[in-house]
CHARMM-style PDB file with segment names, atoms N, HN, CA, C and O in Angstrom:
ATOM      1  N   UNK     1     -18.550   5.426   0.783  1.00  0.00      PROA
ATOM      2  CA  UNK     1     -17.987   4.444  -0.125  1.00  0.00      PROA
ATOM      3  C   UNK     1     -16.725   5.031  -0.762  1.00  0.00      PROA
ATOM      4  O   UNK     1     -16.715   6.078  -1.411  1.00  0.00      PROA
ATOM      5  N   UNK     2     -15.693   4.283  -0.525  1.00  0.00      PROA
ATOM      6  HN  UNK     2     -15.701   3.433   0.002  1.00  0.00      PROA
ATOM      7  CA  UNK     2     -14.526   4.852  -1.361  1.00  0.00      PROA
ATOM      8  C   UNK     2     -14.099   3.693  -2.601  1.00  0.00      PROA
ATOM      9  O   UNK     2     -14.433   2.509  -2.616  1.00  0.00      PROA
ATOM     10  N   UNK     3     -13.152   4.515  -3.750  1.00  0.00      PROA
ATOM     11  HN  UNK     3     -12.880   5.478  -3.737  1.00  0.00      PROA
ATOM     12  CA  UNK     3     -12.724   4.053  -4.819  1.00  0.00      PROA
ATOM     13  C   UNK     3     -12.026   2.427  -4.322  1.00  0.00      PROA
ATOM     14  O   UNK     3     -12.004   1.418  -5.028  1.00  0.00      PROA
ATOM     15  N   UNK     4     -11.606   2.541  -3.198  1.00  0.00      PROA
ATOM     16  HN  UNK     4     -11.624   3.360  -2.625  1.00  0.00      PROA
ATOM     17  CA  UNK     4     -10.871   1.475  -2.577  1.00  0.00      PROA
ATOM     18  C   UNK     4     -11.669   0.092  -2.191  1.00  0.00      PROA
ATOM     19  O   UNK     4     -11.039  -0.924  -1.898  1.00  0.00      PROA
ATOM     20  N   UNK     5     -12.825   0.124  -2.208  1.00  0.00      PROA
ATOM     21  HN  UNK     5     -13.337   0.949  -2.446  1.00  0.00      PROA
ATOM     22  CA  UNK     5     -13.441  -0.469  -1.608  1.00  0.00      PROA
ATOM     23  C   UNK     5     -13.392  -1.853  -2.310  1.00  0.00      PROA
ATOM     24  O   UNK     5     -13.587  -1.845  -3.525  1.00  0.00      PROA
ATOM     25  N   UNK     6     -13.170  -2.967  -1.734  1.00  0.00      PROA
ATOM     26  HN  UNK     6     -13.012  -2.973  -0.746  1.00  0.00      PROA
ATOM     27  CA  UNK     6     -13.521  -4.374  -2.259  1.00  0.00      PROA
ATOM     28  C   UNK     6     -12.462  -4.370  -3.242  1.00  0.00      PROA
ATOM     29  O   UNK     6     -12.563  -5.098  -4.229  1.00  0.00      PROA
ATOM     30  N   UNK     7     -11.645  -3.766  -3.105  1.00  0.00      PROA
ATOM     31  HN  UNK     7     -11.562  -3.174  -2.303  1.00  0.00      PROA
ATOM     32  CA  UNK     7     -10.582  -4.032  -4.524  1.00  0.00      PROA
ATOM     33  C   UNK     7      -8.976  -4.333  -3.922  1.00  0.00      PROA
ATOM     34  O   UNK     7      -8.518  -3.895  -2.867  1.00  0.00      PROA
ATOM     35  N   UNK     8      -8.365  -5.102  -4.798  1.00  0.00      PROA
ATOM     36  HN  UNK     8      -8.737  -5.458  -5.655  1.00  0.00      PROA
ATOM     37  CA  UNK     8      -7.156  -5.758  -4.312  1.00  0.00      PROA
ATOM     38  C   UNK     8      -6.157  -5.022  -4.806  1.00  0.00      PROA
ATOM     39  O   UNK     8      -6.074  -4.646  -5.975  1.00  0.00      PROA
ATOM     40  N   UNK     9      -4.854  -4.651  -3.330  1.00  0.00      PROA
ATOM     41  HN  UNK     9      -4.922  -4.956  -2.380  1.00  0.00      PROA
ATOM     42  CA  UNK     9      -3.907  -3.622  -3.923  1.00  0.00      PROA
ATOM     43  C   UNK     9      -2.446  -4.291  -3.852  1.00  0.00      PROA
ATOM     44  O   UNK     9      -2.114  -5.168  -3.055  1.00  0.00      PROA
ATOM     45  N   UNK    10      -1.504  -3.605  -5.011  1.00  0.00      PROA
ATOM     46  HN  UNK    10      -1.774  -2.892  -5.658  1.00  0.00      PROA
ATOM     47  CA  UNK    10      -0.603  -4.036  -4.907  1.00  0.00      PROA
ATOM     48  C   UNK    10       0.729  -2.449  -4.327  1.00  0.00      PROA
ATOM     49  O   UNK    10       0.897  -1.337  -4.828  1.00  0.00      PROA
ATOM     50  N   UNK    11       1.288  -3.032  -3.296  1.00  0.00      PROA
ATOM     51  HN  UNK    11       1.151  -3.935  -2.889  1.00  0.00      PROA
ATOM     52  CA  UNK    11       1.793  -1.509  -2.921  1.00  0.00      PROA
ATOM     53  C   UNK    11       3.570  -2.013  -3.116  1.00  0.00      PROA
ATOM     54  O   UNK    11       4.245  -2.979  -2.759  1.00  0.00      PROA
ATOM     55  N   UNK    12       3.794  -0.829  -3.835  1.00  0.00      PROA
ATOM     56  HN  UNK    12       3.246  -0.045  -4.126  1.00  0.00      PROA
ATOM     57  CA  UNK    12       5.690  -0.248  -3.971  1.00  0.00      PROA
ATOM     58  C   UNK    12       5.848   0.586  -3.140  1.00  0.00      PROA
ATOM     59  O   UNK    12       5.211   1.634  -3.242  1.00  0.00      PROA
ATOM     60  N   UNK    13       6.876   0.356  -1.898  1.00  0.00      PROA
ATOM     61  HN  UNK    13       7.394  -0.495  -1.815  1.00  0.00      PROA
ATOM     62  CA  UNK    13       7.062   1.708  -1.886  1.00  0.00      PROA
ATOM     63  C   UNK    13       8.224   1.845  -1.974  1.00  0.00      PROA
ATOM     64  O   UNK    13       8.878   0.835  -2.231  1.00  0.00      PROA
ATOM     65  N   UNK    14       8.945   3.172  -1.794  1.00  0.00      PROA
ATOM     66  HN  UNK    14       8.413   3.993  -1.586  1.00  0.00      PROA
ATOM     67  CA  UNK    14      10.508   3.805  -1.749  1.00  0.00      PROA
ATOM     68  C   UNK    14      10.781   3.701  -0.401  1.00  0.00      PROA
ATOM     69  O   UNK    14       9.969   3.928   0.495  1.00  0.00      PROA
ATOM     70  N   UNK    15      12.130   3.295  -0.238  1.00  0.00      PROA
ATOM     71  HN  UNK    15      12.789   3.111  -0.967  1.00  0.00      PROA
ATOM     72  CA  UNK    15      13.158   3.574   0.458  1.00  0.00      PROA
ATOM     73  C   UNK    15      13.459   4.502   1.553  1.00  0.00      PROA
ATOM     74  O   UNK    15      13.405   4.569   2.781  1.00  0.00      PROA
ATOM     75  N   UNK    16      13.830   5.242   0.438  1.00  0.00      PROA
ATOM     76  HN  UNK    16      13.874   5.188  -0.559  1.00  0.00      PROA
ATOM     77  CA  UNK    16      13.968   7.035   0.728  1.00  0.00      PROA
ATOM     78  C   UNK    16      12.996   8.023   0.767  1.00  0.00      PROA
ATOM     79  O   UNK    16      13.251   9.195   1.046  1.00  0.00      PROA
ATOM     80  N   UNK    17      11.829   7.578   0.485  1.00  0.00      PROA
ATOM     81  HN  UNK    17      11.621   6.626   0.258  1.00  0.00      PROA
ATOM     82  CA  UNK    17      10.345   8.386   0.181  1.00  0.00      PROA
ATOM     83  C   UNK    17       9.577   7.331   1.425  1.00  0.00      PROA
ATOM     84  O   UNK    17       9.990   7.098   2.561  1.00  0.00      PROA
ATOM     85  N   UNK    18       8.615   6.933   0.897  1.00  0.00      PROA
ATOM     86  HN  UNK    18       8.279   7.122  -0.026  1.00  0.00      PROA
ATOM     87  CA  UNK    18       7.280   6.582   1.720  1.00  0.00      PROA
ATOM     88  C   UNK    18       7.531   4.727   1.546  1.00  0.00      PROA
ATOM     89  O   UNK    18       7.346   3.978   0.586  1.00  0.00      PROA
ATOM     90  N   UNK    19       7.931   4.524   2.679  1.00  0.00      PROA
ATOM     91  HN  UNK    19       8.081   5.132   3.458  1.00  0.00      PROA
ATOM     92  CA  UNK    19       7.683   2.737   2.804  1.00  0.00      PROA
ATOM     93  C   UNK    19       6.266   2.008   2.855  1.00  0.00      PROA
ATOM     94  O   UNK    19       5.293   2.616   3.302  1.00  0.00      PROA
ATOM     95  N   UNK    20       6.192   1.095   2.532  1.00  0.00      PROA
ATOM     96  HN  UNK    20       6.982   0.601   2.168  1.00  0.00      PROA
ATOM     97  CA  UNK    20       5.348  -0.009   1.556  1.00  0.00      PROA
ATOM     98  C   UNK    20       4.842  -0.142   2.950  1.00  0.00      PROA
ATOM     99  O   UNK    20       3.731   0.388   2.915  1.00  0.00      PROA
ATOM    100  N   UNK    21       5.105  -0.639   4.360  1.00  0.00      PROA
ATOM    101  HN  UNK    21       6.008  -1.069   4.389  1.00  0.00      PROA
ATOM    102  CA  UNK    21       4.612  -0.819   5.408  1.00  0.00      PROA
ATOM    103  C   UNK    21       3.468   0.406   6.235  1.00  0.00      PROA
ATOM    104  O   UNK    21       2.428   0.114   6.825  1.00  0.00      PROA
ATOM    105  N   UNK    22       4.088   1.881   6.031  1.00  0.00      PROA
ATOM    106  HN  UNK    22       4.933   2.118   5.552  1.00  0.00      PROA
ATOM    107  CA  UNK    22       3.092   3.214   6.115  1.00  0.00      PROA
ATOM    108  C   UNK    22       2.026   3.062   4.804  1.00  0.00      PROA
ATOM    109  O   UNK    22       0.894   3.531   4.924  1.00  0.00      PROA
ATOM    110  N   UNK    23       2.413   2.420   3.609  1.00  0.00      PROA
ATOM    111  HN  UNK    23       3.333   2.039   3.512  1.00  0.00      PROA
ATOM    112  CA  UNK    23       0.937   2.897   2.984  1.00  0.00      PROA
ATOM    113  C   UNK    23       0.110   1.951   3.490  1.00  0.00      PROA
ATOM    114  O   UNK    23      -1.032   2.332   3.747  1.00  0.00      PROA
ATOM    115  N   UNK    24       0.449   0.536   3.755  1.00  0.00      PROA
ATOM    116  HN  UNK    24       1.377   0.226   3.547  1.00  0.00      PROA
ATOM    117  CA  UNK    24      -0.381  -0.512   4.097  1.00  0.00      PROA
ATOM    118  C   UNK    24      -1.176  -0.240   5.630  1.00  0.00      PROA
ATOM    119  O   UNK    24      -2.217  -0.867   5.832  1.00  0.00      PROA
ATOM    120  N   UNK    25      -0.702   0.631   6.610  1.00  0.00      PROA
ATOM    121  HN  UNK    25       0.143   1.140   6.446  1.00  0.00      PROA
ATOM    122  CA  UNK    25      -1.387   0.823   7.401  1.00  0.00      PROA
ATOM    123  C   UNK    25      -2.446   2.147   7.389  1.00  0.00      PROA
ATOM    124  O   UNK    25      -3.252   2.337   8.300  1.00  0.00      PROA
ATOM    125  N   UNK    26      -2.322   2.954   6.309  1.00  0.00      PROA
ATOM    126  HN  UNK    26      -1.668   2.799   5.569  1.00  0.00      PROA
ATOM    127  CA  UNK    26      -3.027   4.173   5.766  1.00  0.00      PROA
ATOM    128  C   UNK    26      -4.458   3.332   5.131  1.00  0.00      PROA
ATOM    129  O   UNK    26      -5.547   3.905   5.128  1.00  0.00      PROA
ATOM    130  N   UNK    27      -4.305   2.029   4.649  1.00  0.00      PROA
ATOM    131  HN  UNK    27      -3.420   1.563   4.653  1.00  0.00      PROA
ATOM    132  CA  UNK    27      -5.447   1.346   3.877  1.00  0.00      PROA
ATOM    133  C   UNK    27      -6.132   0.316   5.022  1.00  0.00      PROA
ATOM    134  O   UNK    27      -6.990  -0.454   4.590  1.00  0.00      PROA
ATOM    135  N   UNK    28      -5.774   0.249   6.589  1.00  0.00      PROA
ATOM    136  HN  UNK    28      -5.077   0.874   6.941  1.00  0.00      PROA
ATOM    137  CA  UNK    28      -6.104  -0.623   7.637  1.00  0.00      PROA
ATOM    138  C   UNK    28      -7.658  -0.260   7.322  1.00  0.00      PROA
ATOM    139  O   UNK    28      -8.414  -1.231   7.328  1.00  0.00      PROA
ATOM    140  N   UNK    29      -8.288   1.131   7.020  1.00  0.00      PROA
ATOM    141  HN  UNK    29      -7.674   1.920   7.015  1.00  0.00      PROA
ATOM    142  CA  UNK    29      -9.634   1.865   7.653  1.00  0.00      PROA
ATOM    143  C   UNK    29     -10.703   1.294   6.111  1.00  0.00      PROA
ATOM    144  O   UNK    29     -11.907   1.064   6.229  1.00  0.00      PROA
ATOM    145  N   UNK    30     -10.104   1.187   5.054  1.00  0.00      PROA
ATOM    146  HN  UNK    30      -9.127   1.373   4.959  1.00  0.00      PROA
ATOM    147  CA  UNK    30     -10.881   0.416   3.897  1.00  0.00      PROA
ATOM    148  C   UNK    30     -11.116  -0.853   4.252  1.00  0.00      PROA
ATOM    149  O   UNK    30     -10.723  -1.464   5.245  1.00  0.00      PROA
ATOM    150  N   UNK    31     -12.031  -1.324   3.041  1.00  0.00      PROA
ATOM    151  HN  UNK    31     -12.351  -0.827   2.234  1.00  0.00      PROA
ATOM    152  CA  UNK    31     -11.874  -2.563   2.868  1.00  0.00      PROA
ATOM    153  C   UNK    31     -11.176  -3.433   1.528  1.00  0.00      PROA
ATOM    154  O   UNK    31     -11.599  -4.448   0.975  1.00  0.00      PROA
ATOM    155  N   UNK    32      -9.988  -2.648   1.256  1.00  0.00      PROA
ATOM    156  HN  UNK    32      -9.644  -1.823   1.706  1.00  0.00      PROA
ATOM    157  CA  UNK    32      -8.713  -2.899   0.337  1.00  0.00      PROA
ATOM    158  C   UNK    32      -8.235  -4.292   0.936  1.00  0.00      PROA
ATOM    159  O   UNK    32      -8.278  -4.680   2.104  1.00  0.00      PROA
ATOM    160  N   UNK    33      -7.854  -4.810   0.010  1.00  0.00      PROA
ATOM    161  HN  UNK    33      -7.819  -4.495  -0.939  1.00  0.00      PROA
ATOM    162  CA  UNK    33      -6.961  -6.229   0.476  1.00  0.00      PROA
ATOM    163  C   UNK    33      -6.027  -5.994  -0.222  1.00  0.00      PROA
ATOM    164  O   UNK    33      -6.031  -5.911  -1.450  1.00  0.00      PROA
ATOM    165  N   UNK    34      -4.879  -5.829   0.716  1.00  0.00      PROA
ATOM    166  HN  UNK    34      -4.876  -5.897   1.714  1.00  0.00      PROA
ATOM    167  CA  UNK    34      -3.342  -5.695   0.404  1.00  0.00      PROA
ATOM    168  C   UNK    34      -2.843  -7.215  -0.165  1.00  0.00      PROA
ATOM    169  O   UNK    34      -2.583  -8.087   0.665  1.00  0.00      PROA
ATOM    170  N   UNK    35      -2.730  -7.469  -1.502  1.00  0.00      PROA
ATOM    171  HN  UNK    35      -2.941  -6.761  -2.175  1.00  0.00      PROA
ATOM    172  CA  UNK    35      -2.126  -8.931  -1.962  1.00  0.00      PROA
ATOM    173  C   UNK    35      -0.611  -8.831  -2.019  1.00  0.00      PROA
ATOM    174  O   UNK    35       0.126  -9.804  -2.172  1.00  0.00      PROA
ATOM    175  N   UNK    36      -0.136  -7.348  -1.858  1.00  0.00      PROA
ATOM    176  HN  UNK    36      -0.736  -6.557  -1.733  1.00  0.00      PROA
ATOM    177  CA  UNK    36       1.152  -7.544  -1.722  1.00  0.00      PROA
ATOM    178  C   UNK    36       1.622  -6.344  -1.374  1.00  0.00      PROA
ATOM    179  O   UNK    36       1.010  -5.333  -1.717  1.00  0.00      PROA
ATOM    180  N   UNK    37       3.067  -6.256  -0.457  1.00  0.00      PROA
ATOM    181  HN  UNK    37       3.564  -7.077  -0.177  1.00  0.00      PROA
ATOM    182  CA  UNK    37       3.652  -4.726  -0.454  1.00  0.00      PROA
ATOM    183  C   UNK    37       4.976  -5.362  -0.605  1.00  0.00      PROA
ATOM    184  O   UNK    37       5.178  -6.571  -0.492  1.00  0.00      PROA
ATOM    185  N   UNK    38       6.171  -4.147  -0.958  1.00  0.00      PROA
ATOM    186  HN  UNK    38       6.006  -3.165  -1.049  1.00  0.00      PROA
ATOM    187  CA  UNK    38       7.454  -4.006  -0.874  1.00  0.00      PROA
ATOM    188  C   UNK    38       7.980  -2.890  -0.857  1.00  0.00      PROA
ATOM    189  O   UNK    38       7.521  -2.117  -1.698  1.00  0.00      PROA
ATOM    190  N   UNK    39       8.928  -2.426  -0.095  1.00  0.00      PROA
ATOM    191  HN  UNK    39       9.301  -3.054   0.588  1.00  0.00      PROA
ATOM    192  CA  UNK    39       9.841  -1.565   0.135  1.00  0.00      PROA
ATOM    193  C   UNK    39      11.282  -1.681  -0.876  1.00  0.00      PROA
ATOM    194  O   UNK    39      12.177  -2.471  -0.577  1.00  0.00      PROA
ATOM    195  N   UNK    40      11.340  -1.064  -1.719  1.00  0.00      PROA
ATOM    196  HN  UNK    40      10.612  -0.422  -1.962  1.00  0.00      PROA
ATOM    197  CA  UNK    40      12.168  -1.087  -2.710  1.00  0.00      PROA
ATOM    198  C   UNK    40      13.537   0.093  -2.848  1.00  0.00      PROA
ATOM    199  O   UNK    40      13.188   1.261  -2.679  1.00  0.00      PROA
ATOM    200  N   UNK    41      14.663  -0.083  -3.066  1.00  0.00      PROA
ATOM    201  HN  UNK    41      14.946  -1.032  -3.203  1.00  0.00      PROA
ATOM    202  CA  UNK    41      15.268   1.024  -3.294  1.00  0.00      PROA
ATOM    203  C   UNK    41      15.601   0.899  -5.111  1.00  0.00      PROA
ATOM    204  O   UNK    41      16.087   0.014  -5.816  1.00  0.00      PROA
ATOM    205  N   UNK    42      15.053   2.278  -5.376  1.00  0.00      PROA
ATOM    206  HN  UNK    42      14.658   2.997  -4.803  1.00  0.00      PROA
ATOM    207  CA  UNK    42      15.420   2.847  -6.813  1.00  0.00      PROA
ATOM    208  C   UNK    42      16.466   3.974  -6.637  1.00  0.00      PROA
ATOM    209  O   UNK    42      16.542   4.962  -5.907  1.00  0.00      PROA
ATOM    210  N   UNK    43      17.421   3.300  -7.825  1.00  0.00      PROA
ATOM    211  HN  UNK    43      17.359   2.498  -8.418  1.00  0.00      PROA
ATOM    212  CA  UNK    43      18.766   3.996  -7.731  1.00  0.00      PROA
ATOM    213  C   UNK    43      18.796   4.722  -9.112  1.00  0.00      PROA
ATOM    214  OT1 UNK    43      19.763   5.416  -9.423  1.00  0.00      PROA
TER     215      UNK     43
END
């Protein structure tokens, strides 16, 4: 059982760091429901 389980995520990611599309496939193996991602640049 993980912390993740049955719970709804909202994912940011960076740009230049770790994109919103790699964390969402890191959470494929839970049962997290992604309600939203974005890839953002912070300047």
């Amino acid at each position: 059982m993980s912390i993740l389980d049955n719970k709804k995520v909202i994912i940011i990611g960076d740009r230049d760091g770790i994109p919103a599309p790699a964390v969402v496939e890191c959470l494929k193996d839970t049962s997290a429901e992604v309600v939203f991602s974005s890839t953002e640049c912070f300047v």
